[in-house]
C-alpha positions as CSV (number, residue, x, y, z in Angstrom):
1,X,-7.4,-14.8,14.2
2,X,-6.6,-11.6,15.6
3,X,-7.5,-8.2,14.3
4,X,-4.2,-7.5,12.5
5,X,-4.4,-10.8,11.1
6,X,-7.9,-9.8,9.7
7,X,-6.6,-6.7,8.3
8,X,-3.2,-8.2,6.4
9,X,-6.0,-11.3,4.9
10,X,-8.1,-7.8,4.0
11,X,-5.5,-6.1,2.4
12,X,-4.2,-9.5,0.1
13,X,-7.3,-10.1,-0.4
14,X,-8.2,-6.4,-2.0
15,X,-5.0,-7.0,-3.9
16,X,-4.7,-2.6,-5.0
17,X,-3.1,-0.5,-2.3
18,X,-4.0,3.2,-3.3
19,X,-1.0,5.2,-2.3
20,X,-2.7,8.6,-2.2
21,X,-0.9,12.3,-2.2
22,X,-3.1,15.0,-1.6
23,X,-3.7,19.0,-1.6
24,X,-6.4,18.7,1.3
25,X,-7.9,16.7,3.3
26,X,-11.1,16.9,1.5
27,X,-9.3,16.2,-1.7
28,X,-8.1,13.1,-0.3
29,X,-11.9,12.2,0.9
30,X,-12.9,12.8,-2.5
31,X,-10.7,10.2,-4.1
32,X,-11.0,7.8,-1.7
33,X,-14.5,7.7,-2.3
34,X,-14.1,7.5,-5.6
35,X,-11.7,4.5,-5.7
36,X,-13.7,3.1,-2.9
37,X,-16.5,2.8,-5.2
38,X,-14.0,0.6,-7.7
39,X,-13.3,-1.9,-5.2
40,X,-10.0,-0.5,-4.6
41,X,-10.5,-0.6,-0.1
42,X,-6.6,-0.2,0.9
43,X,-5.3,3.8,1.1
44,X,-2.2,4.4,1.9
45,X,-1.6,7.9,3.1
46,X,2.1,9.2,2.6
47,X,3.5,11.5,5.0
48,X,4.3,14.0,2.2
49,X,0.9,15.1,2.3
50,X,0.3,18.3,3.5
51,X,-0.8,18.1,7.1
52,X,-0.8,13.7,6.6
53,X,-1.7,13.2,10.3
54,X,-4.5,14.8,10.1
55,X,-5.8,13.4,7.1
56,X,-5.3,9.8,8.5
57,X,-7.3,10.7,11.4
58,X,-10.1,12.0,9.0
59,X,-10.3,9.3,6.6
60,X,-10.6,7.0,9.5
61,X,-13.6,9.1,10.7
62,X,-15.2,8.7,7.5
63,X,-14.4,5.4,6.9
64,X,-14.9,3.2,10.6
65,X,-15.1,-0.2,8.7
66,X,-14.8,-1.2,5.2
67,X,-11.8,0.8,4.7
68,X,-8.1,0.0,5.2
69,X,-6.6,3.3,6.0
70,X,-2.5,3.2,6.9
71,X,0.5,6.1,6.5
72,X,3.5,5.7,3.4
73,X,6.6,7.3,3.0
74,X,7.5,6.6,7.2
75,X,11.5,6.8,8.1
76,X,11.4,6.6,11.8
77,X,9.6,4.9,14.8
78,X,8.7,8.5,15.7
79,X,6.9,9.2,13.0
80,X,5.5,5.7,13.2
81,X,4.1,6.3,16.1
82,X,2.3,9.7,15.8
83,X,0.6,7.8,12.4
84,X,-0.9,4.6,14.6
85,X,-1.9,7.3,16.9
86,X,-3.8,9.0,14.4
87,X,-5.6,6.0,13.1
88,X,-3.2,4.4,11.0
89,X,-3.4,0.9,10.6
90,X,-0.8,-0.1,8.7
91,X,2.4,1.7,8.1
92,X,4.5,1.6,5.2
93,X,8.4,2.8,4.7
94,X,10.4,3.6,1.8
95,X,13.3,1.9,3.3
96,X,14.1,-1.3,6.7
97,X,14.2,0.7,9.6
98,X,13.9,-2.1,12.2
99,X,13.3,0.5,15.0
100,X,9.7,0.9,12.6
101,X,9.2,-2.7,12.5
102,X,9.4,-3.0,16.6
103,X,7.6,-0.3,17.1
104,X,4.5,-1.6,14.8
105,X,4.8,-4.6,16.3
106,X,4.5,-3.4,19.9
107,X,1.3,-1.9,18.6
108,X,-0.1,-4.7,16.7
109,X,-0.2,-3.2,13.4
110,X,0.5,-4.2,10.3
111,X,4.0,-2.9,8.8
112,X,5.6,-3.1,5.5
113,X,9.0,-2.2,4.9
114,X,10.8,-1.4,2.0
115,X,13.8,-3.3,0.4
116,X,15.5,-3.8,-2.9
117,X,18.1,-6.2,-3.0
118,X,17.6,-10.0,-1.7
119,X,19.8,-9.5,0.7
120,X,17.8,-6.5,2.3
121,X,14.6,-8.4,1.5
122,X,15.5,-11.3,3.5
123,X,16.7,-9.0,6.0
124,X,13.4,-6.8,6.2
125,X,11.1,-10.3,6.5
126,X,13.5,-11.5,9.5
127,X,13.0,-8.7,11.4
128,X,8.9,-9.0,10.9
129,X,7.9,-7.1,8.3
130,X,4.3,-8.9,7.6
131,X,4.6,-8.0,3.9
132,X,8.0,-6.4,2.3
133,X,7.7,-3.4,-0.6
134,X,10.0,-3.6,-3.2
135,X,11.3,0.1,-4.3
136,X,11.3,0.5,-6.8
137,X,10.0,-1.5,-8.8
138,X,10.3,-0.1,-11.7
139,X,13.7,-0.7,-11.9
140,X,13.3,-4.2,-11.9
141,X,9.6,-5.3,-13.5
142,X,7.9,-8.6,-12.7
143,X,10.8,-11.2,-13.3
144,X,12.6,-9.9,-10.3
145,X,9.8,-10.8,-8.4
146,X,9.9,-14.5,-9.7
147,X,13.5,-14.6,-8.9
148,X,13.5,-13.5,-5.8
149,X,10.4,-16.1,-5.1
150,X,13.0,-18.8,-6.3
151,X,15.2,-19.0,-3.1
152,X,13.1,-16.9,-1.1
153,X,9.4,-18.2,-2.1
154,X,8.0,-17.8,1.9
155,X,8.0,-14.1,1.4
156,X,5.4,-11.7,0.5
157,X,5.9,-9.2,-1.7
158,X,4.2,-5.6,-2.7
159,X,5.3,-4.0,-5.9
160,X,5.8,0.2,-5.7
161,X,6.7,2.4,-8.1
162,X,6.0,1.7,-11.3
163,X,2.9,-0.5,-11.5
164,X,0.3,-0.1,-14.1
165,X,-2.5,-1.0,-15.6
166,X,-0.6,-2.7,-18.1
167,X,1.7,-4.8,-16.0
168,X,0.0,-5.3,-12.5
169,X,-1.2,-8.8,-13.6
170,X,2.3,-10.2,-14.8
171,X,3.4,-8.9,-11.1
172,X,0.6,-11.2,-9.2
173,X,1.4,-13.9,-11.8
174,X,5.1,-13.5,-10.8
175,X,4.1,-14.0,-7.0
176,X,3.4,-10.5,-5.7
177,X,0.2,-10.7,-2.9
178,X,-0.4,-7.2,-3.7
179,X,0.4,-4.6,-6.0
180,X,0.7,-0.9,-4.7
181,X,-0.1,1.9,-7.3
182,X,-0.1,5.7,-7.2
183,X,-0.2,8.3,-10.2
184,X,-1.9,5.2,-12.5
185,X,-4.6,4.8,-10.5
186,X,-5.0,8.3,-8.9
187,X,-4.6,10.1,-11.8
188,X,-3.4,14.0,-10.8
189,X,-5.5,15.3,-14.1
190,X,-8.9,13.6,-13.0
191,X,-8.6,14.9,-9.6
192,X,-8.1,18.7,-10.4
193,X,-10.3,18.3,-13.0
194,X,-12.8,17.0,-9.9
195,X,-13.4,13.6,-12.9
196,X,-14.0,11.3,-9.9
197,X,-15.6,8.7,-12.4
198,X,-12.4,8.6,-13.8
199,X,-10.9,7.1,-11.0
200,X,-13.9,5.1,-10.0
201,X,-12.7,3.4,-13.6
202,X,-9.4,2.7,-13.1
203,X,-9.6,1.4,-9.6
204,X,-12.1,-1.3,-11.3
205,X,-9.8,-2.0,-13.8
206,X,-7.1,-2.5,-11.1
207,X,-9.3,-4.8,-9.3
208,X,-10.0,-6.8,-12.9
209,X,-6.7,-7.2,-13.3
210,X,-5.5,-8.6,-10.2
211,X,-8.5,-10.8,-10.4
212,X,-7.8,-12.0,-13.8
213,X,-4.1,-13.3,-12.8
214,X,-5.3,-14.6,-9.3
215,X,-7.4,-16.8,-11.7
C-alpha cells in the first residue's frame, strides 16, 4: 500500500472532513486542535483563507502525523501546485478541472474534485479523481446520493455544503464514504468567542454519527 493509499483509507476511515476558513493562522491552529481533540483528523484548508499557503505549511508543522492536512476551494493546476508544495496532501476543487486531477496525480496526492450532475460525476471519476465532492449538496440531500449509487455504485462520494448534524448519517447510509462539513462543525460564534470546547463537542458528535450509520 502506498502512502497515498494510506492516506485516502485514513481519511474514509475518519469519515468528517473539517473544511476550515480562518482569520489567522493561529485561529486556524486553535480549531484544529480543538476538533482534533473530537476525533475529527481530516482539515481541509480552502484557499479563501487569508494567506492559505501559509497556513497549510503551518498546520503541517504542527501536525507531522496524526493529522490529514489538504487545500479546498482549488480552480487550477497552478494553484494545485503551490498547495502540495506547501504541504498539502490532498487537494480539493469546487469544480472538474482535469488539468488538477493530472497534476495531483503526477505528485501522488490525493485529489477530490467536484461534480453535480451524473454525467459530470462519471466524468470527474474517469479522469481519476480518488473520491468525487458533490456541490452542493444541499441542493440535492441524501437520496441523490442513493440514486446516483444505483447506476454508478463503484464511485465514492463526499457530500459538501449543507451537511449537518442532523442529516450526516442518512448521507453515509445513502453511500457517501465521507461527509465534508464546514460552518456546522466549525461554528464562527464559538471560535470568536475563543469556546473551543464547543467545537471539541461537535466534532464528537460528527464522529458518533458517522459511526452510528457505519453500524
Amino acid at each position: 500500500m502506498t502512502k497515498k493509499d494510506e492516506q485516502l483509507q485514513f481519511l474514509i476511515d475518519c469519515g468528517v472532513v473539517a473544511v476550515m476558513r480562518a482569520d489567522s493562522s493561529d485561529q486556524l491552529i486553535r480549531v484544529a486542535d480543538a476538533i482534533k481533540e473530537g476525533g475529527v483528523k481530516v482539515i481541509e484548508i480552502t484557499m479563501t483563507t487569508p494567506g492559505a499557503l501559509g497556513v497549510i505549511e503551518e498546520a503541517r508543522k504542527r501536525y507531522p502525523g496524526g493529522v490529514l492536512i489538504g487545500a479546498g476551494s482549488v480552480l487550477d493546476p497552478e494553484t494545485a501546485r503551490a498547495c502540495i508544495l506547501a504541504g498539502a496532501e490532498f487537494v480539493v476543487g469546487p469544480t472538474l478541472n482535469p488539468e488538477v486531477i493530472r497534476l495531483c496525480k503526477r505528485y501522488g496526492k490525493i485529489v477530490i474534485p467536484g461534480a453535480f450532475t451524473p454525467t459530470e460525476i462519471l466524468a470527474a471519476w474517469d479522469h481519476g479523481g480518488d473520491i468525487i465532492k458533490v456541490f452542493p449538496a444541499t441542493a440535492v440531500g441524501p437520496q441523490y446520493f442513493k440514486d446516483i449509487h444505483g447506476p454508478l455504485p463503484q464511485i465514492s462520494l463526499l457530500p459538501t455544503g449543507g451537511v449537518s448534524l442532523e442529516n450526516a448519517g442518512d448521507f453515509i447510509k445513502a453511500g457517501a464514504v465521507a461527509i465534508a462539513v464546514g460552518t456546522a462543525l466549525v461554528d464562527r460564534k464559538a471560535v470568536a468567542e475563543g469556546k473551543w470546547e464547543v467545537l471539541t463537542e461537535r466534532a464528537a458528535k460528527f464522529i458518533a454519527a458517522v459511526k452510528q450509520a457505519r453500524a
